[in-house]
PDB file with SEQRES, HELIX, SHEET and CRYST1 records, atoms N, CA, C and O in Angstrom:
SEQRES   1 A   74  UNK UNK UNK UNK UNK UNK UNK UNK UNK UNK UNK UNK UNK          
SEQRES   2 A   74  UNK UNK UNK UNK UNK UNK UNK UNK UNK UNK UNK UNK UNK          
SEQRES   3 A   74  UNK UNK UNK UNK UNK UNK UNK UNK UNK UNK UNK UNK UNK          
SEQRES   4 A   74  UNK UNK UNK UNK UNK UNK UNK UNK UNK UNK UNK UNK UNK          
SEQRES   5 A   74  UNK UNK UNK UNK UNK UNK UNK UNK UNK UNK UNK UNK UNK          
SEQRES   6 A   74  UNK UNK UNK UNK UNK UNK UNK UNK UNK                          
HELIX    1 AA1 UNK A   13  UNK A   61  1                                  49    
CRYST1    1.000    1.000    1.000  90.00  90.00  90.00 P 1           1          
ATOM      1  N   UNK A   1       0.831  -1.165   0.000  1.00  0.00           N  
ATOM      2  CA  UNK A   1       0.000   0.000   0.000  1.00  0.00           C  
ATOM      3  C   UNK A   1       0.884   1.239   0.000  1.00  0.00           C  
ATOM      4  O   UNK A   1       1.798   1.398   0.809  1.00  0.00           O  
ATOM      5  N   UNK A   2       0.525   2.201  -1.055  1.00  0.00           N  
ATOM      6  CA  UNK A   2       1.252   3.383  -0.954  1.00  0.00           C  
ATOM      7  C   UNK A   2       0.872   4.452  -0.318  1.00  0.00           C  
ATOM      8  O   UNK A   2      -0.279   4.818  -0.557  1.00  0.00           O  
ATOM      9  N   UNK A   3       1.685   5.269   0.662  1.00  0.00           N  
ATOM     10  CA  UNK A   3       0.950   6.433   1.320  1.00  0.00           C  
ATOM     11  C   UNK A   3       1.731   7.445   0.476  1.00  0.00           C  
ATOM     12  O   UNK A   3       2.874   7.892   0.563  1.00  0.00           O  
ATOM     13  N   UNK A   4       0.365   7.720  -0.663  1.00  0.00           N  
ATOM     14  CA  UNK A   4       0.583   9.003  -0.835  1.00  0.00           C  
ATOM     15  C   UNK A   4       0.380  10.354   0.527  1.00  0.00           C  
ATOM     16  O   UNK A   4      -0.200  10.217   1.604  1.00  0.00           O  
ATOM     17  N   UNK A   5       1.034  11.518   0.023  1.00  0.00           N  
ATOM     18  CA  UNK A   5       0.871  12.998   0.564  1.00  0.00           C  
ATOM     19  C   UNK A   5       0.333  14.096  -0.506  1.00  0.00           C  
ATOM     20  O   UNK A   5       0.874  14.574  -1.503  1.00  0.00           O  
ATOM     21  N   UNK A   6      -0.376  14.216  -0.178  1.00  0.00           N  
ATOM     22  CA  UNK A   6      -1.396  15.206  -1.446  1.00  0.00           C  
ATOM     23  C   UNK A   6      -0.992  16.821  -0.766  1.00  0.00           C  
ATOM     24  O   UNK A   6      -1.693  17.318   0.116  1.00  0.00           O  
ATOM     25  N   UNK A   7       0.095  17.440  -1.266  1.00  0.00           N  
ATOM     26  CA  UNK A   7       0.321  18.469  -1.014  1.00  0.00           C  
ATOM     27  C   UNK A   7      -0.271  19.571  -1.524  1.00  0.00           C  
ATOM     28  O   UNK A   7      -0.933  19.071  -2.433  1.00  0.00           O  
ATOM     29  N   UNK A   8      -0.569  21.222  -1.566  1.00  0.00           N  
ATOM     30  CA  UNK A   8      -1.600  22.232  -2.005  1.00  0.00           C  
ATOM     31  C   UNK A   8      -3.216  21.855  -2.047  1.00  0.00           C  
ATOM     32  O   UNK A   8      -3.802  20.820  -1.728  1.00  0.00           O  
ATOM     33  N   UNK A   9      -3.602  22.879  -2.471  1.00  0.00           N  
ATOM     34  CA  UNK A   9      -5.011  22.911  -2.169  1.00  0.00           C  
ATOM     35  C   UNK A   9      -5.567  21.874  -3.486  1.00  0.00           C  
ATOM     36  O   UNK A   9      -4.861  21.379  -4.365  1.00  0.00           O  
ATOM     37  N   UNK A  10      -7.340  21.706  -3.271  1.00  0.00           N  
ATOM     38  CA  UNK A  10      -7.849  20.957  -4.380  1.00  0.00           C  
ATOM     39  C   UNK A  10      -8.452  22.081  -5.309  1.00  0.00           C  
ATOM     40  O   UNK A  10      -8.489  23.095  -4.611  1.00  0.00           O  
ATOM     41  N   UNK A  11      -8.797  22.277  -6.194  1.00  0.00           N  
ATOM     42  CA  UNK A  11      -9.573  23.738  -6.430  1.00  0.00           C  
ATOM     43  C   UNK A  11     -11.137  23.825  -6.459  1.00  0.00           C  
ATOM     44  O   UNK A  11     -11.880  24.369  -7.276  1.00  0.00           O  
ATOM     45  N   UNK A  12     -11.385  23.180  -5.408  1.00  0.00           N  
ATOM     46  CA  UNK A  12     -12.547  23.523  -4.368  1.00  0.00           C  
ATOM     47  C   UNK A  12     -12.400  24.510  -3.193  1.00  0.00           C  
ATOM     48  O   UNK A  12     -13.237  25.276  -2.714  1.00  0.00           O  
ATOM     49  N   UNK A  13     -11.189  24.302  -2.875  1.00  0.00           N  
ATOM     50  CA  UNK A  13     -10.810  25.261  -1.688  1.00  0.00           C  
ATOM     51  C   UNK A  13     -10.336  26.222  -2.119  1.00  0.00           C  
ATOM     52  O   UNK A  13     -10.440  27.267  -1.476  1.00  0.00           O  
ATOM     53  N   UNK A  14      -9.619  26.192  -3.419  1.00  0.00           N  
ATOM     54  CA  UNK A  14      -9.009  27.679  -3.813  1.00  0.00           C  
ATOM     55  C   UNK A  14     -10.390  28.029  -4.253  1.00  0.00           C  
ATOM     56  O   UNK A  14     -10.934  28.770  -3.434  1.00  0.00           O  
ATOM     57  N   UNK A  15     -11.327  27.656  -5.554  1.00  0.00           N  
ATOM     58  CA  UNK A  15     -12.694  28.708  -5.449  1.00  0.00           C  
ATOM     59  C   UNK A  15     -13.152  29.354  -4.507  1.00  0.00           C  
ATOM     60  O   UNK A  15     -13.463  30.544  -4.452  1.00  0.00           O  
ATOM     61  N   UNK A  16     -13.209  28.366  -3.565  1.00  0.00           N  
ATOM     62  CA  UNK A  16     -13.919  29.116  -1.706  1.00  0.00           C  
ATOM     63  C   UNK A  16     -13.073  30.325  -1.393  1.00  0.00           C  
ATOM     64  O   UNK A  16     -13.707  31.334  -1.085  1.00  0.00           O  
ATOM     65  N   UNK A  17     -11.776  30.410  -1.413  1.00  0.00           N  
ATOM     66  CA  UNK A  17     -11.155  31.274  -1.098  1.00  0.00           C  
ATOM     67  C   UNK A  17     -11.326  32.468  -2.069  1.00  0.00           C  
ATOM     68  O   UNK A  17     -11.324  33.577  -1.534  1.00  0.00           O  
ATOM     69  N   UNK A  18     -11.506  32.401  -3.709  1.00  0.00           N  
ATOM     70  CA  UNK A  18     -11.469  33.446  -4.302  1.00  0.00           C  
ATOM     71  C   UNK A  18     -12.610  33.695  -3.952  1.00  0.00           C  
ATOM     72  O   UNK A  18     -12.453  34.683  -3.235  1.00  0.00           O  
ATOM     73  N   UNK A  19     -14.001  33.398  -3.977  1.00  0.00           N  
ATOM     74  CA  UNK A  19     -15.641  33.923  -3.316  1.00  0.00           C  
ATOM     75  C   UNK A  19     -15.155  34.686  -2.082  1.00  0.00           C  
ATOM     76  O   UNK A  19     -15.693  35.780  -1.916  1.00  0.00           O  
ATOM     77  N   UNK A  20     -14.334  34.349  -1.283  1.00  0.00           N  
ATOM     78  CA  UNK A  20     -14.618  35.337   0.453  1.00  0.00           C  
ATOM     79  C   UNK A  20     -13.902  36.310  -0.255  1.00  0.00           C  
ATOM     80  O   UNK A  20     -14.563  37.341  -0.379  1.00  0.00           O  
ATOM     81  N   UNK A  21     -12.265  36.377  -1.003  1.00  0.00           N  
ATOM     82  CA  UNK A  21     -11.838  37.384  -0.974  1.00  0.00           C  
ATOM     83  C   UNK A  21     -12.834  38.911  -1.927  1.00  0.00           C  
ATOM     84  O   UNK A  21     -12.904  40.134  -1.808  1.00  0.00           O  
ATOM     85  N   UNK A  22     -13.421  37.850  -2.813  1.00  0.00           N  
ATOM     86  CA  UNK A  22     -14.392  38.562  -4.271  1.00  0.00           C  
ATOM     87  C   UNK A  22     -15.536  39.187  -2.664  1.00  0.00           C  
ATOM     88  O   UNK A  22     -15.164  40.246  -2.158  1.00  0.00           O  
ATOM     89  N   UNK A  23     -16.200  38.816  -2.330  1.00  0.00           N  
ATOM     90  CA  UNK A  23     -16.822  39.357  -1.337  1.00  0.00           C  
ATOM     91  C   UNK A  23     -16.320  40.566  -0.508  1.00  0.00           C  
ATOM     92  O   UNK A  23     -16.835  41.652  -0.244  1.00  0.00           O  
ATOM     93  N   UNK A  24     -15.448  40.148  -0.273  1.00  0.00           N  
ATOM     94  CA  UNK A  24     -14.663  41.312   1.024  1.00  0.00           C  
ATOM     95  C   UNK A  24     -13.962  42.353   0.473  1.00  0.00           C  
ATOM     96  O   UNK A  24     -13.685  43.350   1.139  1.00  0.00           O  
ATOM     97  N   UNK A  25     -13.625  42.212  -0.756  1.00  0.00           N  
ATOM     98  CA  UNK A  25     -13.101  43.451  -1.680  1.00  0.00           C  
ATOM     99  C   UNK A  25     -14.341  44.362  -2.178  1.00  0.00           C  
ATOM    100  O   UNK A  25     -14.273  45.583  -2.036  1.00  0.00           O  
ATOM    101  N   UNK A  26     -15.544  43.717  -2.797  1.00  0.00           N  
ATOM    102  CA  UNK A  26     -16.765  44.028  -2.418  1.00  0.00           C  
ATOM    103  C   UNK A  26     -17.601  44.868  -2.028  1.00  0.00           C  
ATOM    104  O   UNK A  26     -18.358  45.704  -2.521  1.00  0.00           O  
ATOM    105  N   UNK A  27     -17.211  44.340  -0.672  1.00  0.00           N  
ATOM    106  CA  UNK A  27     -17.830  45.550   0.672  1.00  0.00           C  
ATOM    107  C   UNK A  27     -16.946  46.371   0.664  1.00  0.00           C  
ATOM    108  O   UNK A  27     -17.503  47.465   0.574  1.00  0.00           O  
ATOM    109  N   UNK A  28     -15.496  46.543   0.720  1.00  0.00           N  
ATOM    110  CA  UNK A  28     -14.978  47.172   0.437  1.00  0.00           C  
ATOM    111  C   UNK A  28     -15.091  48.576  -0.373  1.00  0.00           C  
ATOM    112  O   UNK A  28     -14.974  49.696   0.124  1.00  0.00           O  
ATOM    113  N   UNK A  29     -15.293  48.327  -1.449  1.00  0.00           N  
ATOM    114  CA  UNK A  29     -15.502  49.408  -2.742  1.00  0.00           C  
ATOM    115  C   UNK A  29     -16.825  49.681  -2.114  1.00  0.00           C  
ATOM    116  O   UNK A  29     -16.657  50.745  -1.517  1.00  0.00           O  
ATOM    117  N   UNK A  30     -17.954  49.318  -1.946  1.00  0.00           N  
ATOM    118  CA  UNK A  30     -19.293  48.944  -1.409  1.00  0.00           C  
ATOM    119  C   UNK A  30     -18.839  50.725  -0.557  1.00  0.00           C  
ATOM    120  O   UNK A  30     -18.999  51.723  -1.259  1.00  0.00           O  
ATOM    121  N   UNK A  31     -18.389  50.871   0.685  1.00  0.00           N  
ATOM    122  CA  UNK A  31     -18.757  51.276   1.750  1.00  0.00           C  
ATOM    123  C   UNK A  31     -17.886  52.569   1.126  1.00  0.00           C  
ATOM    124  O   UNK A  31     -18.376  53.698   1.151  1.00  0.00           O  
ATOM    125  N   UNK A  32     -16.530  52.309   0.554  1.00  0.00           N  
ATOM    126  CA  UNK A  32     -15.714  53.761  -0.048  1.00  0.00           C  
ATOM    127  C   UNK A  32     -17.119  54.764  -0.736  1.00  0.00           C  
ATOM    128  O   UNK A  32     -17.271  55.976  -0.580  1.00  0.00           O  
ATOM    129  N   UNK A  33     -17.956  53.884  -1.455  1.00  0.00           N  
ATOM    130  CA  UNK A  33     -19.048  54.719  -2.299  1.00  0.00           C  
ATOM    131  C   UNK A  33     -19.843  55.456  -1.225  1.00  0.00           C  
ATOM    132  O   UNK A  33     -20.344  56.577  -1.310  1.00  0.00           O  
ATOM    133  N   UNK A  34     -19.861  54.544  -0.123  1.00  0.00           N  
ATOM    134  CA  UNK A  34     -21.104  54.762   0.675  1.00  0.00           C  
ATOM    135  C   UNK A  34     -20.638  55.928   1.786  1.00  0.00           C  
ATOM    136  O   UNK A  34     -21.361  56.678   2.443  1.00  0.00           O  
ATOM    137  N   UNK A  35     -19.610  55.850   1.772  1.00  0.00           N  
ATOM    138  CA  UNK A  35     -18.577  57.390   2.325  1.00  0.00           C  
ATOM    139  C   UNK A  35     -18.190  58.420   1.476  1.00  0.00           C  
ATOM    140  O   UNK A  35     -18.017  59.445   2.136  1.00  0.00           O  
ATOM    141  N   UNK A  36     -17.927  58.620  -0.012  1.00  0.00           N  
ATOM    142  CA  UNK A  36     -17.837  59.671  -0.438  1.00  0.00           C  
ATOM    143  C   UNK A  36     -19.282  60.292  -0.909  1.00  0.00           C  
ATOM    144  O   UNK A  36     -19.374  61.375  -1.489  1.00  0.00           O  
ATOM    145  N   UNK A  37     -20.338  59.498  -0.595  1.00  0.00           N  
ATOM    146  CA  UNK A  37     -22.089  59.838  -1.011  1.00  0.00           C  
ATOM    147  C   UNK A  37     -22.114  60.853   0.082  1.00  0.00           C  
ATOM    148  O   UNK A  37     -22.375  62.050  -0.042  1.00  0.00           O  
ATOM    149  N   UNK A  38     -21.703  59.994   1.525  1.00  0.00           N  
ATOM    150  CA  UNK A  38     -22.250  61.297   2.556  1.00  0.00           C  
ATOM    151  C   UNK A  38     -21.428  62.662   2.432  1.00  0.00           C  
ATOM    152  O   UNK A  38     -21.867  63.768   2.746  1.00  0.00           O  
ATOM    153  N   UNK A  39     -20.067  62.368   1.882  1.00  0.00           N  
ATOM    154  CA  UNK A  39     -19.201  63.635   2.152  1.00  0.00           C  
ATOM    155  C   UNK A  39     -20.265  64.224   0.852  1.00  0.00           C  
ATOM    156  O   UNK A  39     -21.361  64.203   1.413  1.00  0.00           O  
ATOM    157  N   UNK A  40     -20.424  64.563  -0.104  1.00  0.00           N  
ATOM    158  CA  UNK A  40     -20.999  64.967  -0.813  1.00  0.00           C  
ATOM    159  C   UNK A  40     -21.917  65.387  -0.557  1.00  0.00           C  
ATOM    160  O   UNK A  40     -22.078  66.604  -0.647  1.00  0.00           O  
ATOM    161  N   UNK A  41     -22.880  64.576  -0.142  1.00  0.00           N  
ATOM    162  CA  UNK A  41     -23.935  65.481   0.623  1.00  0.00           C  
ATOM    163  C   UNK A  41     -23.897  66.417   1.661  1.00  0.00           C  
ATOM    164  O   UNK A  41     -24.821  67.211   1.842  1.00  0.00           O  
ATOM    165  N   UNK A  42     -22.936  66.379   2.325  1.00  0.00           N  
ATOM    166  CA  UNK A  42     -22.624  67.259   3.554  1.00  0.00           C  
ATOM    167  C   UNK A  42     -22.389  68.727   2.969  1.00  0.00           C  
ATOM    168  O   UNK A  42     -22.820  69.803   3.382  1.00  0.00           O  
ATOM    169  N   UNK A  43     -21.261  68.321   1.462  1.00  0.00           N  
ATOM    170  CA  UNK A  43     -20.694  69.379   0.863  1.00  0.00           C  
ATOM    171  C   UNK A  43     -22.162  70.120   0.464  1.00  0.00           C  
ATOM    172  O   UNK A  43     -21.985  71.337   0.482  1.00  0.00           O  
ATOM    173  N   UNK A  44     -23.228  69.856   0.192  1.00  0.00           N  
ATOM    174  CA  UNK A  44     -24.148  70.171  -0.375  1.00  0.00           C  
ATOM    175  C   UNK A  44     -25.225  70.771  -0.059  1.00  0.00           C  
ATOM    176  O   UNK A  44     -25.979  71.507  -0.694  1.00  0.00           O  
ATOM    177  N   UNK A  45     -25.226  70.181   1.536  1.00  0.00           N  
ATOM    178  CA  UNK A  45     -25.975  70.585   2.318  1.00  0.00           C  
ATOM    179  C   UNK A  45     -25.490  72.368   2.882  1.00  0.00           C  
ATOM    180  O   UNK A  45     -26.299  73.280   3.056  1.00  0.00           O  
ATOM    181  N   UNK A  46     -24.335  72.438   3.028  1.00  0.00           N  
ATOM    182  CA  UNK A  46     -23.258  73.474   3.317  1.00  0.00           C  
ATOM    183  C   UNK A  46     -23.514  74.456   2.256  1.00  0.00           C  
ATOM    184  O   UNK A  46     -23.927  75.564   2.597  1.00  0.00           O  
ATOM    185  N   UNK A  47     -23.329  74.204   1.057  1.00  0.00           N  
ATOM    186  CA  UNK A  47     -23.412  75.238   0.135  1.00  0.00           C  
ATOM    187  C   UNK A  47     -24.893  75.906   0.366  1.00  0.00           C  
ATOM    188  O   UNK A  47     -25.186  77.085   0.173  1.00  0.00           O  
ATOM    189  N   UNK A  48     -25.474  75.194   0.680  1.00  0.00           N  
ATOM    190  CA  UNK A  48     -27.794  75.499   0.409  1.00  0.00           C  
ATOM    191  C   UNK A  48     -27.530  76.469   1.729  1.00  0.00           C  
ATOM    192  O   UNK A  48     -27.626  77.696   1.707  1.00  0.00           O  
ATOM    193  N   UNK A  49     -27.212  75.742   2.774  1.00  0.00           N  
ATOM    194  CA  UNK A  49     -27.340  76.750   4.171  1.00  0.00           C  
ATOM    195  C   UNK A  49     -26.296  78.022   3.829  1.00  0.00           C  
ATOM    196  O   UNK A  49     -26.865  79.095   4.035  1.00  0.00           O  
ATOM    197  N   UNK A  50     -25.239  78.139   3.470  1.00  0.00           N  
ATOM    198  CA  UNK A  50     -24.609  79.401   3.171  1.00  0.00           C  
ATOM    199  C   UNK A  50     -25.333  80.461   1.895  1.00  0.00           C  
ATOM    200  O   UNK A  50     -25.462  81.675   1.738  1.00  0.00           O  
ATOM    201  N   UNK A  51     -25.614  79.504   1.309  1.00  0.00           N  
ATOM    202  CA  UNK A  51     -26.700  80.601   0.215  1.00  0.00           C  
ATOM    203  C   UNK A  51     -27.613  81.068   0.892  1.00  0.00           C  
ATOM    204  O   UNK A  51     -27.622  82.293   1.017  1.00  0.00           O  
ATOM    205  N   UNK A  52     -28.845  80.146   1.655  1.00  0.00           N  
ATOM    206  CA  UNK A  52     -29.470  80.759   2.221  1.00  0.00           C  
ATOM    207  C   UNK A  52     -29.470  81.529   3.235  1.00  0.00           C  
ATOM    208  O   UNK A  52     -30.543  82.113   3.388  1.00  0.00           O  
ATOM    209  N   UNK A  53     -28.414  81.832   4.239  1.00  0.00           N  
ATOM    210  CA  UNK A  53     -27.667  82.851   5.385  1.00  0.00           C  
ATOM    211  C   UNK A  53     -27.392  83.674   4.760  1.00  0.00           C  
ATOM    212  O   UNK A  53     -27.452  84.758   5.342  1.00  0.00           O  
ATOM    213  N   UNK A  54     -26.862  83.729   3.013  1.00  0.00           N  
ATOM    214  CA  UNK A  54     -26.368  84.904   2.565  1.00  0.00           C  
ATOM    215  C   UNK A  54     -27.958  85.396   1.728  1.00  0.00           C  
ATOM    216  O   UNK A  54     -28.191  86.542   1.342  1.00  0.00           O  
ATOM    217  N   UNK A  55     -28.463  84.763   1.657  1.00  0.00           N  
ATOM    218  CA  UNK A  55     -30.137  85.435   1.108  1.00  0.00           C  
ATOM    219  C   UNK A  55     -30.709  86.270   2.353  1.00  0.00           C  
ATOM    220  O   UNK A  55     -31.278  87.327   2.081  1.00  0.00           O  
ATOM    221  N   UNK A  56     -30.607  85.894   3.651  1.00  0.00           N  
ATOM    222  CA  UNK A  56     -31.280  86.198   4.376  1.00  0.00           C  
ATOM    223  C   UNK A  56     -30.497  87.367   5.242  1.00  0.00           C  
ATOM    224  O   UNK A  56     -30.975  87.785   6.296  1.00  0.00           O  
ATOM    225  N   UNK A  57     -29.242  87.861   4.698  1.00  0.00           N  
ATOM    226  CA  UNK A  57     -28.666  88.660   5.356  1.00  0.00           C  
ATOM    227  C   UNK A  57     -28.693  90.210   4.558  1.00  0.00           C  
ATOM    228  O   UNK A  57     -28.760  91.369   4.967  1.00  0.00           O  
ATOM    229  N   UNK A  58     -28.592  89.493   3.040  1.00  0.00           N  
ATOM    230  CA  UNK A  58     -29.279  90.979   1.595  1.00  0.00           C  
ATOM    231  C   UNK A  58     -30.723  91.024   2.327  1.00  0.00           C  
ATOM    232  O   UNK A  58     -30.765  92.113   2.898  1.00  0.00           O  
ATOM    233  N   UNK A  59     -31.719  90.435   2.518  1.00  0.00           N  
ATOM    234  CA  UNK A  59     -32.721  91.178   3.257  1.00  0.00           C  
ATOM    235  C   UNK A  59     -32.798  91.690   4.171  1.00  0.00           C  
ATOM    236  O   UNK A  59     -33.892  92.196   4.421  1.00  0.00           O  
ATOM    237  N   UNK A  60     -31.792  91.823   5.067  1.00  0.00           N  
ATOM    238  CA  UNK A  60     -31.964  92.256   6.174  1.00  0.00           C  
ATOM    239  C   UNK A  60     -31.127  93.965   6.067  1.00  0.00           C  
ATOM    240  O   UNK A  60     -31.454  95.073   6.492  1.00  0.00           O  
ATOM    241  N   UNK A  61     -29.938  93.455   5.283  1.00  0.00           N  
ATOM    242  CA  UNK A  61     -29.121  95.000   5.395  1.00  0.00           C  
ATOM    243  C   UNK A  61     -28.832  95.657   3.761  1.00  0.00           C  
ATOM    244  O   UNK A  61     -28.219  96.676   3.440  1.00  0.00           O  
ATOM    245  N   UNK A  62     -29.507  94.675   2.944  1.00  0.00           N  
ATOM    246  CA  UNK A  62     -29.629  95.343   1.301  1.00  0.00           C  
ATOM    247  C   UNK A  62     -28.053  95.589   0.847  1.00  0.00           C  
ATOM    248  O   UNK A  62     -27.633  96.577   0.244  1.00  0.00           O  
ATOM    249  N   UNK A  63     -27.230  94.357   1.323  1.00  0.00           N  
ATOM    250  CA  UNK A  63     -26.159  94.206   0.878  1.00  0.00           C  
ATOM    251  C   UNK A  63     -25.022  93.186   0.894  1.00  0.00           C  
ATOM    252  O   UNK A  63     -24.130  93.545   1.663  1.00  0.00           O  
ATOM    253  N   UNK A  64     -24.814  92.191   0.369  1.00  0.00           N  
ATOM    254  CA  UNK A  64     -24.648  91.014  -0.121  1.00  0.00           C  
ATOM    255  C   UNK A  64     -23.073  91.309   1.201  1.00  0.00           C  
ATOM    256  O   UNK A  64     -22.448  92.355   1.374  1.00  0.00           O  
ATOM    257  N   UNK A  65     -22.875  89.953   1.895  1.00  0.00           N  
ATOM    258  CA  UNK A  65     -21.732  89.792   2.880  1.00  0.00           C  
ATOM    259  C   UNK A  65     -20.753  89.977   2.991  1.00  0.00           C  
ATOM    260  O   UNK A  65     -20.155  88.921   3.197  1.00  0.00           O  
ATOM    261  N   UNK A  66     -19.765  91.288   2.968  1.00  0.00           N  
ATOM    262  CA  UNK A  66     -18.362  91.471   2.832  1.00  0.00           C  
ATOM    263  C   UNK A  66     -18.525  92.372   1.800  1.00  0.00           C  
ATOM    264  O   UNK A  66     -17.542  93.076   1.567  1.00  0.00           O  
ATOM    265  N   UNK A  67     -19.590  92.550   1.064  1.00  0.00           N  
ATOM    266  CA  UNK A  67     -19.491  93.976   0.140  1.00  0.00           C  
ATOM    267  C   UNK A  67     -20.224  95.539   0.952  1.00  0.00           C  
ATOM    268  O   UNK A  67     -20.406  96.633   0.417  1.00  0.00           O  
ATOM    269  N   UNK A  68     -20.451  95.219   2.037  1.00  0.00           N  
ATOM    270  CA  UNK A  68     -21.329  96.345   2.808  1.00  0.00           C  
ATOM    271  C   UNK A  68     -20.593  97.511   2.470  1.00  0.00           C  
ATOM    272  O   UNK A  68     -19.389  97.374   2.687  1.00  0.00           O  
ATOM    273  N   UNK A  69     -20.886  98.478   2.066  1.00  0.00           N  
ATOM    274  CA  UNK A  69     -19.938  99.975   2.378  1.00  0.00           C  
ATOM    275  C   UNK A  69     -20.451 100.658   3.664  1.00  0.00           C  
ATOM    276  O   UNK A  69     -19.750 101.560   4.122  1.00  0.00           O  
ATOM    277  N   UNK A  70     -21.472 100.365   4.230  1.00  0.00           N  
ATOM    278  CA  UNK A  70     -21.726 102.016   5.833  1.00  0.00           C  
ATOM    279  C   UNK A  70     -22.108 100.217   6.514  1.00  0.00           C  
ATOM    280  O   UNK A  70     -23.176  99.744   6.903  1.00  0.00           O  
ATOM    281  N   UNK A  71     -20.747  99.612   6.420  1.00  0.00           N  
ATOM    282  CA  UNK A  71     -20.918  98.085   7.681  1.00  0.00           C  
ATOM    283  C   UNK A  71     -20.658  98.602   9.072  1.00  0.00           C  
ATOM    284  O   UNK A  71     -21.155  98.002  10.025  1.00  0.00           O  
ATOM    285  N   UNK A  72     -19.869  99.737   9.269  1.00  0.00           N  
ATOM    286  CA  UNK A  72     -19.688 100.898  10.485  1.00  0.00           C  
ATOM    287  C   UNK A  72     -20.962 101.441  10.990  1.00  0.00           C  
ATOM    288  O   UNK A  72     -21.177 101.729  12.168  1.00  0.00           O  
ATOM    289  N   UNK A  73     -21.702 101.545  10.116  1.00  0.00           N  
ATOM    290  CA  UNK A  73     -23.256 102.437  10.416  1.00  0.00           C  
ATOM    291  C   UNK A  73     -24.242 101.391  11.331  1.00  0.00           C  
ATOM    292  O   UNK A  73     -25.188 101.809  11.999  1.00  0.00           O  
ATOM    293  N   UNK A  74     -23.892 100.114  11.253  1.00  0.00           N  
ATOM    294  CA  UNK A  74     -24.752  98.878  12.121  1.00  0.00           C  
ATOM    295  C   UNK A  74     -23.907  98.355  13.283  1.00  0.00           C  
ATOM    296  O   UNK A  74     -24.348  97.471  14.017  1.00  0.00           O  
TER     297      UNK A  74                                                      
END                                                                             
């Protein structure tokens, strides 16, 4: 009787292994998207509220923020 030694994998186990890594690279890219969505929106949200602080400040003194000329007079 011969005892073989069956050395490396069968490629059942290497498929298994490329599926977890194909998965986990995945989520990976997955969550990078899902983090530059919020920075973006944040950026976006920022621009709307500064437009609108600067809308609401021409109504108040009839002169757009840092261009005031009589900004001494308030």
């Amino acid at each position: 009787m011969l005892n073989r030694i069956n050395k490396g994998f069968s490629l059942v186990e290497l498929s298994i292994a490329l599926v977890i890594i194909g998965i986990i690279s995945a989520s990976i890219v997955g969550g990078r998207q899902v983090s530059n969505q919020s920075k973006l929106r944040v950026v976006i949200s920022e621009f709307i509220m500064i437009d609108t602080q600067s809308a609401a400040f021409y109504g108040v003194f009839k002169a757009r923020p840092g261009d005031m000329t009589n900004a001494y007079d308030f």
